[in-house]
Wavefront OBJ file of the C-alpha trace (Angstrom):
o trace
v 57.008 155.357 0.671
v 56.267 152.289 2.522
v 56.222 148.861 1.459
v 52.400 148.314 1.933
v 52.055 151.836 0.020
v 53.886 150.862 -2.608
v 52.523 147.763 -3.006
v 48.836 149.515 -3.047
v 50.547 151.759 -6.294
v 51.680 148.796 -7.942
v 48.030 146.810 -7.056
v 46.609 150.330 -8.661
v 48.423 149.973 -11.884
v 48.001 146.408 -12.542
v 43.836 146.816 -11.987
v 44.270 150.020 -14.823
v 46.472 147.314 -16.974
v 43.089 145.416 -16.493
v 40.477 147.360 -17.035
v 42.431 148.439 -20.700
v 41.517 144.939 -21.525
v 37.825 145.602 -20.622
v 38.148 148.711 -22.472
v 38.864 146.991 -25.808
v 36.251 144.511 -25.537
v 33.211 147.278 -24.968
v 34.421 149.383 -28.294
v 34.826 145.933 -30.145
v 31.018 145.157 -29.016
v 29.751 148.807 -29.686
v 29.036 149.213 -25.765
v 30.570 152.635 -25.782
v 28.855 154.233 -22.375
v 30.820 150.703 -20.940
v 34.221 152.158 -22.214
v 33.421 155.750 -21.334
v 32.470 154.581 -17.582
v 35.630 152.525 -17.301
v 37.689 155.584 -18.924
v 36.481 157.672 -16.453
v 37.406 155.378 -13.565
v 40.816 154.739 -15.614
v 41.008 158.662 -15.113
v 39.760 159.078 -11.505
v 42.345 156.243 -10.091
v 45.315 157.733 -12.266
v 44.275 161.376 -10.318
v 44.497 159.830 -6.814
v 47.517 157.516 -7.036
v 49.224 160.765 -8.532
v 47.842 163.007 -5.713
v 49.125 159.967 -2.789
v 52.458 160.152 -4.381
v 52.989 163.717 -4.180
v 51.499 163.915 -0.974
v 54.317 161.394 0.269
v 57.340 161.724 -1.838
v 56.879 165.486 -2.366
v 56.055 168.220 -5.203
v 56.405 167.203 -9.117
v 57.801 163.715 -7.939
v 58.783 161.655 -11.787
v 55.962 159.283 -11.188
v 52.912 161.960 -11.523
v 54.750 163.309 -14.380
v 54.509 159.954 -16.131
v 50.833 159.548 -14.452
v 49.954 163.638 -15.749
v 50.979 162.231 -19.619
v 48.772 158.904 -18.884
v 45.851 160.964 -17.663
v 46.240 163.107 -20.965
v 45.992 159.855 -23.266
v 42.928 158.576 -21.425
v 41.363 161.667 -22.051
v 41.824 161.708 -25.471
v 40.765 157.958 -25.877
v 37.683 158.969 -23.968
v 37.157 161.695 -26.915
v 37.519 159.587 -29.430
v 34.982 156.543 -27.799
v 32.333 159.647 -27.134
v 32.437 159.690 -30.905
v 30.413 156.155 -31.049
v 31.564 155.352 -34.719
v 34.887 154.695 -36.842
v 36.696 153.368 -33.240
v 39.942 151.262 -33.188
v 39.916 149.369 -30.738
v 43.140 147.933 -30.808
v 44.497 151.536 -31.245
v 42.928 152.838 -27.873
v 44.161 149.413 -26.363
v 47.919 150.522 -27.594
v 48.051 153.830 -26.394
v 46.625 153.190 -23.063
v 48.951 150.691 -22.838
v 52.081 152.607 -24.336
v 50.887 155.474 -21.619
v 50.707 153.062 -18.748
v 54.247 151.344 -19.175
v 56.436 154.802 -17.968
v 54.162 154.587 -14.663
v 54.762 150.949 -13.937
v 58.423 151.023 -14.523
v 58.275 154.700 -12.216
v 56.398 153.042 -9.787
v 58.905 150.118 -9.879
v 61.970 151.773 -10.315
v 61.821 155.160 -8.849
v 60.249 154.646 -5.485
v 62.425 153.275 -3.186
v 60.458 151.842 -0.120
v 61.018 153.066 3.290
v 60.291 150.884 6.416
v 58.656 152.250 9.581
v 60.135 150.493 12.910
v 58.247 150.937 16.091
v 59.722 150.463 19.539
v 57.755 149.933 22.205
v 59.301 149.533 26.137
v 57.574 150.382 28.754
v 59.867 150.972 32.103
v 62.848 153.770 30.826
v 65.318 151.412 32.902
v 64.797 148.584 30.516
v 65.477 150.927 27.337
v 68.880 149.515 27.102
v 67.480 146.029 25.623
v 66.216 147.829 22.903
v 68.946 151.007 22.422
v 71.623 149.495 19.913
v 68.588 148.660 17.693
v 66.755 151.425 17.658
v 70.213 153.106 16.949
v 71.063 151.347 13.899
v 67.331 152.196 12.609
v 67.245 155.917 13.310
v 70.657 155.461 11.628
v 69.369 153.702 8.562
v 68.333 156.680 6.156
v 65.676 154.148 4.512
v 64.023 153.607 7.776
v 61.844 155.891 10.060
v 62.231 154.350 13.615
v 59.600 155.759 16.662
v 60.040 155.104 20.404
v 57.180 154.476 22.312
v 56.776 154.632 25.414
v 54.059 152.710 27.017
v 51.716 152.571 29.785
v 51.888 150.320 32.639
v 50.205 149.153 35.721
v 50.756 147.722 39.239
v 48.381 144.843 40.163
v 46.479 144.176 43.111
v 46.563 140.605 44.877
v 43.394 139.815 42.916
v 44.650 140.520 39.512
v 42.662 144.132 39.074
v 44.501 146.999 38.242
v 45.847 149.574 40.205
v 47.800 153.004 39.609
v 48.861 153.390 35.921
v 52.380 154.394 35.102
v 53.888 155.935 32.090
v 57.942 156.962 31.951
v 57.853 158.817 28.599
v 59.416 161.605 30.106
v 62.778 159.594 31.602
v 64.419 158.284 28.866
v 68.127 159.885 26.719
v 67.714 163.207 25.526
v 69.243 161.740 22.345
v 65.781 159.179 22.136
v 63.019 161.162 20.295
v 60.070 160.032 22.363
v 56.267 159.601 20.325
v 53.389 159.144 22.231
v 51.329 156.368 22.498
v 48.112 158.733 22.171
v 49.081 160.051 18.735
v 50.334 157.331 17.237
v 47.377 155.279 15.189
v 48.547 151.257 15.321
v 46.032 150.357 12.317
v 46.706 153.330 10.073
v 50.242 153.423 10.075
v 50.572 149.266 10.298
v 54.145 149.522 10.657
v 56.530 146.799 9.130
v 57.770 146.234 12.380
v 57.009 146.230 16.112
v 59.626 145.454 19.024
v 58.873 144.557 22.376
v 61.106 143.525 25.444
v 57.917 142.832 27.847
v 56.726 139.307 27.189
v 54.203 138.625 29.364
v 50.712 140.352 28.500
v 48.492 139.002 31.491
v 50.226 136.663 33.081
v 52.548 138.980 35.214
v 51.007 138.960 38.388
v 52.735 141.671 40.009
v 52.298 144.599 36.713
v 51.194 144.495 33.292
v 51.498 147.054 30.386
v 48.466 148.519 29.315
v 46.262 145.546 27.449
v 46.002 147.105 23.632
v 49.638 146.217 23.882
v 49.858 142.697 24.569
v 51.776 140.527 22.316
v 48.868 138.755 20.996
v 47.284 141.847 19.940
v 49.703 143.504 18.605
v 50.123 141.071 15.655
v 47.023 142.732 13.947
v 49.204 145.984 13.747
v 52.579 144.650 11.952
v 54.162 142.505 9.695
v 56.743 141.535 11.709
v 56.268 141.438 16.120
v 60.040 140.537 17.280
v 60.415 140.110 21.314
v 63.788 140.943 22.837
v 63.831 139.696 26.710
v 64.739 142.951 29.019
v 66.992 140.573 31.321
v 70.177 139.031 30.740
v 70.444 135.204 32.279
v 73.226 133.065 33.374
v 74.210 130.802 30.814
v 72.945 127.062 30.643
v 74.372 124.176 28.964
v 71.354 122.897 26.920
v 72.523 119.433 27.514
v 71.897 119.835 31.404
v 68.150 118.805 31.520
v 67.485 120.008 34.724
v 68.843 123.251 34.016
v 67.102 123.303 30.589
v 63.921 122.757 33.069
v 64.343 125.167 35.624
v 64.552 128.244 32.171
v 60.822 127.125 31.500
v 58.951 129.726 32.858
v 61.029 131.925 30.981
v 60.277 130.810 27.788
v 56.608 130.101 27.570
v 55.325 133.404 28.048
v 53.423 135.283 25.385
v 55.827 137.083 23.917
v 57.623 134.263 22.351
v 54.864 132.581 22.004
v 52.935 134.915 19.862
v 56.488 137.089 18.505
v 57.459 136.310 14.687
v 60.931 136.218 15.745
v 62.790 135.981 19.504
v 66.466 137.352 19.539
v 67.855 136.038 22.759
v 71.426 136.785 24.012
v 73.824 133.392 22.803
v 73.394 130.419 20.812
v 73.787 128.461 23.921
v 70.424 129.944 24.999
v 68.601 129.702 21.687
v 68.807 126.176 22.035
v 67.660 125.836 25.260
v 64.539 128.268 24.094
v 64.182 125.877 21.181
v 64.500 122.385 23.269
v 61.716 124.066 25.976
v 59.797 125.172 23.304
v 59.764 122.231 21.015
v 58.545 120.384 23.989
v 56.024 122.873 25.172
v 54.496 123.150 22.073
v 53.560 119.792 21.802
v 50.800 120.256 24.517
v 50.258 124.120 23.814
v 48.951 124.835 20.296
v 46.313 127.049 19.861
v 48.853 130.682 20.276
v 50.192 129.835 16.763
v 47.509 130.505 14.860
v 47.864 127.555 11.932
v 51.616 128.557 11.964
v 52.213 125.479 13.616
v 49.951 122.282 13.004
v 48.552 120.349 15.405
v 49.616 117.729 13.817
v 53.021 118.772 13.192
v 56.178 116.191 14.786
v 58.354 116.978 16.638
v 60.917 117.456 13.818
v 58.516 119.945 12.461
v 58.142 121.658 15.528
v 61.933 122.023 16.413
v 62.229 123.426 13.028
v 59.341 125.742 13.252
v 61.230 127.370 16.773
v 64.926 126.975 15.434
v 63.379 129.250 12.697
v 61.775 131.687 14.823
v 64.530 132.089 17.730
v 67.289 133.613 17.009
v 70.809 133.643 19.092
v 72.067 137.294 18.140
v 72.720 138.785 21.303
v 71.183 140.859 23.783
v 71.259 144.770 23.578
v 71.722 145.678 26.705
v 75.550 144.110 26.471
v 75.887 146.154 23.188
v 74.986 149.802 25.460
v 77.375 148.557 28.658
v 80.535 147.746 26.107
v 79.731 150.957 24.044
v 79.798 153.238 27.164
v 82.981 154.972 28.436
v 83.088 156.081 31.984
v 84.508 159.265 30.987
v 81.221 159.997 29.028
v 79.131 159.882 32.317
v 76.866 162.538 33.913
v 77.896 161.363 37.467
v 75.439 163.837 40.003
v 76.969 165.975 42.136
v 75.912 163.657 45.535
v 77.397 160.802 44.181
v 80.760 162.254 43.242
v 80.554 163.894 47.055
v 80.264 159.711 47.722
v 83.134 158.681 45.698
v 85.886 161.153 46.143
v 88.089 160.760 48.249
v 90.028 164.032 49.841
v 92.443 164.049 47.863
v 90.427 164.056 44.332
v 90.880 160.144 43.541
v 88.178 157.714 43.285
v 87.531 155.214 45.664
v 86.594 151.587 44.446
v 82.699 151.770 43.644
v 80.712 148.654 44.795
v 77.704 147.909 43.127
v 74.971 146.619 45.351
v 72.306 144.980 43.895
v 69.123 143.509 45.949
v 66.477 141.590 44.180
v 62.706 141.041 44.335
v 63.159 137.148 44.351
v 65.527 137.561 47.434
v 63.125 139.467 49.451
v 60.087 137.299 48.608
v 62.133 134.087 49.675
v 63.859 135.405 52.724
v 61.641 138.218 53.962
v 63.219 139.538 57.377
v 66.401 137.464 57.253
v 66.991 139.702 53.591
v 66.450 142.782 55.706
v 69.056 141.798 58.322
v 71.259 140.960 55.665
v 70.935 144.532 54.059
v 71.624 145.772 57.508
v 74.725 144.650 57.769
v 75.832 144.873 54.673
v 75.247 148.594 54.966
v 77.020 148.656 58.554
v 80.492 147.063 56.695
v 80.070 149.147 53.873
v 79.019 152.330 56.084
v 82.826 151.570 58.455
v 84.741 151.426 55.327
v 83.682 154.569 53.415
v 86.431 155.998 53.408
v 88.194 153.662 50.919
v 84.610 152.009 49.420
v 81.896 153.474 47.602
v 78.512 151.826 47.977
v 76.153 152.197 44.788
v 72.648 150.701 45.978
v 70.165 149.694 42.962
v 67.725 147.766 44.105
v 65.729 145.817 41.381
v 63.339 148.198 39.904
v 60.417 146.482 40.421
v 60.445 145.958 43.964
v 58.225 148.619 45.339
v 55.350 147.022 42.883
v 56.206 143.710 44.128
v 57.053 143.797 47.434
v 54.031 146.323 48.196
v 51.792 144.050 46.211
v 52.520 140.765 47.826
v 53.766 141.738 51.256
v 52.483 145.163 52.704
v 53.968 144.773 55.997
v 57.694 143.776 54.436
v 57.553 146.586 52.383
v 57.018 149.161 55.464
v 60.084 147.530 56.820
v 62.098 147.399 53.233
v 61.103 151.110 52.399
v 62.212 152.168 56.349
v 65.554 151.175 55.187
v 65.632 152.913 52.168
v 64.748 155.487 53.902
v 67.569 155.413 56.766
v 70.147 154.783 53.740
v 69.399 157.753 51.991
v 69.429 159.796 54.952
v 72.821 158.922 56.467
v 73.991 159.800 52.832
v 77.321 157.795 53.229
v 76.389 155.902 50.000
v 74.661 156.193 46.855
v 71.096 155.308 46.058
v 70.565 154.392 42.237
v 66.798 154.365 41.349
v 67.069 156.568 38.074
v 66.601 154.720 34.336
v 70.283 153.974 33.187
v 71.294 150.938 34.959
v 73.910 150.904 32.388
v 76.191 153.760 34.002
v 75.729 151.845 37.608
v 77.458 148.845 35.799
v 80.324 150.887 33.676
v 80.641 153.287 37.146
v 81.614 150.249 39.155
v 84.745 148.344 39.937
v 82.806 145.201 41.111
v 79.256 143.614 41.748
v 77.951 142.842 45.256
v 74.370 141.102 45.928
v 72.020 138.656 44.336
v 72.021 136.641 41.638
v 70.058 138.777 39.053
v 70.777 139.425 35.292
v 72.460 142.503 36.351
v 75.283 139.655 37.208
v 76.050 138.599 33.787
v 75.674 142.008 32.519
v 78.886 142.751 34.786
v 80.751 140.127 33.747
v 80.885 140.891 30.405
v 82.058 144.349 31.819
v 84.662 142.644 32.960
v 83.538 143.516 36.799
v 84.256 141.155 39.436
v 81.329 139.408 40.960
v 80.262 138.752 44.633
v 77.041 137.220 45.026
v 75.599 137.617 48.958
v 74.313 134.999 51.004
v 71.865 135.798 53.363
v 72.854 133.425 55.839
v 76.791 135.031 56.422
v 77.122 138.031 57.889
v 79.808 140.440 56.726
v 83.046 141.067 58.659
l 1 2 3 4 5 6 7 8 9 10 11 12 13 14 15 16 17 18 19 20 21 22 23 24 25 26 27 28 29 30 31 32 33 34 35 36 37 38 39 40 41 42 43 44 45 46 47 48 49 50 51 52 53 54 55 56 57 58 59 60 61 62 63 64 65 66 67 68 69 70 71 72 73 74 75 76 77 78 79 80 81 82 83 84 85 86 87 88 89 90 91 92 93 94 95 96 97 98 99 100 101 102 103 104 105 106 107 108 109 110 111 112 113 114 115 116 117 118 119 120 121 122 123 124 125 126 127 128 129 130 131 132 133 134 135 136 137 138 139 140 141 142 143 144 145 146 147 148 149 150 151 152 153 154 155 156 157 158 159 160 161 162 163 164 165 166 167 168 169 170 171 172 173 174 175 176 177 178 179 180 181 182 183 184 185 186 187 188 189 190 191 192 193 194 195 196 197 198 199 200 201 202 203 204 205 206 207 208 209 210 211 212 213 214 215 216 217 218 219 220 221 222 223 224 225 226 227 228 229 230 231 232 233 234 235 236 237 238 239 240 241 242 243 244 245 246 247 248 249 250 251 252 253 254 255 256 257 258 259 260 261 262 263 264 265 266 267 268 269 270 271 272 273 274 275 276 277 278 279 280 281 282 283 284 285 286 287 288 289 290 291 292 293 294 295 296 297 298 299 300 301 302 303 304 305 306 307 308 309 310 311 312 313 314 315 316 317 318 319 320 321 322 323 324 325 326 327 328 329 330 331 332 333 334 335 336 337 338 339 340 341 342 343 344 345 346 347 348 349 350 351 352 353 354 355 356 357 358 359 360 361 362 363 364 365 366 367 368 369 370 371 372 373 374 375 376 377 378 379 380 381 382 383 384 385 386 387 388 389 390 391 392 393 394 395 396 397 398 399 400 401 402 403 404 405 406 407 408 409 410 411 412 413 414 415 416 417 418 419 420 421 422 423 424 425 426 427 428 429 430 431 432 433 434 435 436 437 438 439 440 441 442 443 444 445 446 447 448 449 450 451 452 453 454 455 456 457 458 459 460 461 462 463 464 465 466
């Protein structure tokens, strides 16, 4: 049963502890059709609790057998009252009481309280924030844990929305996927609700469907905790500048509205809390009275050191938890990666991101030339694994049409010549494990890899390749 069920049973037989006392007080003035009425409703109330129960923790549970014997006593108490002469009052009081006690100590004791976990991503290549958490819930045998997958769309330059996307059907075959359509938020109010998309409207490039922005979703659970999909390079909290320059990351709805923020070291909590602690001395009205107005800024550190938590990211937890040899490597790449002979070349992985391409526009594409004419002259010892950031295309196509046509003629060209691989499937996580080093920008992909244990190139656009 869940916690607000149970809670609703216990509500249930504290209101029939209540109404015994009104009970005793209409025999003990002679209003008789009074006790009868409130008998009745003593009886109806006993009927449905016993009927919920059995409904959710199954046929001739203890608790309607104790509820059965109760409904038998008011019954007979109702007899007796119908008689309208010779009633004890503190007798009927007694044995409603005496009746009653079984079913609160049941309803106590013998229910144990199941929570219901929701998951929500939204792109199937982002799962892996989420994954180790989800896995310890579907693992817990007191929790029921749902994945669901959520809509998304692309934005136009003006905000509006464009072509909706939904990836329910590209994620583990091991990761039971619910639907979005048949699950019902407000019914099922589950206890709680993780998200690793923070930013509700203010992404100007996509944005998940509205019903499940942040700030909504808090009507729906008792508990909305925000994991960030991306990894970041590590900052010393006492380097201001640095501490500055993680802003934008920070004050986005998803903290801002989340009951709790699990972010990937201590090192970073604090620099969440010292941006945060500042920001929210300007920005107030997200919190909802959780954080006063007039609060200082002791109170306000306190309020975020309590909220943001330094446990980790996820995404580490799936990379250090998955063995090469457990792979399904396609059949192209391994034609890519074997050498004559059987053995493995060295696997490069070649990342390219949408901040590089915004900054350096055609100099990035001359860059990814020749990166892929070095790569291309030593395939026979070198394995290239392009994966390009996955929201590129979205980006890119958004904000600059005419790059795109160029960026998407290379794509093109790459997988054609079919010297290399192309990695634009889900599991980012196998590119990472697969590899024997990282090439390309500076992304969280980087410090991903390095707790791999991968060694780490990052490109410059301004040096051509040997």
């Amino acid at each position: 049963m869940r916690k607000t069920q149970k809670n609703q049973a216990e509500n249930i037989v504290r209101l029939l502890s209540h109404v015994h006392s009104g009970i005793k007080r209409a025999i003990e003035q002679g209003q008789y059709e009074s006790a009868m009425e409130l008998l009745s409703q003593c009886q109806e109330s006993a009927i449905d609790l016993g009927e919920t129960i059995e409904e959710i923790e199954g046929k001739g549970f203890v608790t309607v057998s104790f509820l059965e014997n109760y409904c038998e006593v008011v019954y007979q108490c109702y007899a007796l009252v119908n008689q309208m002469q010779g009633i004890n009052a503190g007798k009927v009081y007694k044995n409603l009481k005496k009746a009653l006690v079984p079913v609160e100590n049941s309803v106590k004791n013998d229910i144990n309280v199941r929570r219901e976990v929701v998951f929500l991503p939204y792109k199937a290549s982002m799962w892996d924030s989420l994954e180790s958490i989800w896995k310890a819930a579907d693992e817990d045998p007191t929790c029921d844990a749902y994945v669901i997958p959520i809509p998304y769309f692309d934005k136009n330059p003006d905000g509006s929305f464009r072509e909706m996307h939904y990836e329910g059907e590209q994620y583990p075959a091991y990761v039971p996927v619910t639907s979005y359509e048949e699950y019902n938020f407000e019914e099922r109010h589950p206890d709680m609700i993780f998200i690793h998309n923070p930013y509700d409207e203010c992404n100007y490039v996509t944005s998940v469907h509205p019903f499940f922005y942040s700030k909504n979703l808090k009507r729906f659970t008792d508990k909305l905790v925000y994991i960030p999909y991306f990894i970041l390079g590590e900052v010393d909290p006492e380097n201001k500048e640095a501490v500055k320059g993680m802003a934008h990351f920070c004050t986005v709805p998803g903290v801002l509205y989340a009951d709790k923020v699990i972010v990937q070291s201590e090192k970073m909590r604090q620099v969440y809390v010292d941006v945060m602690t500042e920001f929210s001395a300007q920005e107030l009205t997200y919190s909802e009275g959780a954080l006063s107005e007039k609060a200082g800024e002791a109170g306000r550190r306190k309020y975020w050191e309590e909220k943001i938590l330094g446990l980790g990211s996820p995404k580490v937890d799936k990379v250090l938890n998955t063995r090469k040899e457990d792979l399904e490597i396609p059949g192209e790449w391994l034609r890519v990666i074997e050498k004559p002979d059987g053995s493995w070349k060295k696997i490069v992985f070649y990342n390219t991101s949408v901040t590089a391409l915004l900054e350096h526009g055609e100099k990035m594409l001359l860059k990814m030339r020749d990166v892929f004419r070095v790569f291309e002259k030593n395939r026979d010892e070198v394995a290239l694994l392009w994966r390009p950031h996955p929201l590129i295309r979205a980006t890119i196509e958004s904000m600059r049409p005419k790059l795109w046509e160029e960026y998407e003629g290379i794509v093109e060209e790459y997988k054609a010549a079919g010297w290399g691989i192309y990695d634009d499937t889900a599991d980012v996580d196998r590119a990472v494990v697969l590899s024997d080093g990282y090439y390309g920008d500076g992304s969280s992909v980087v410090w991903l890899c390095q707790e791999a244990g991968k060694m780490i190139m990052i490109q410059n656009v301004d040096c051509c390749l040997n």
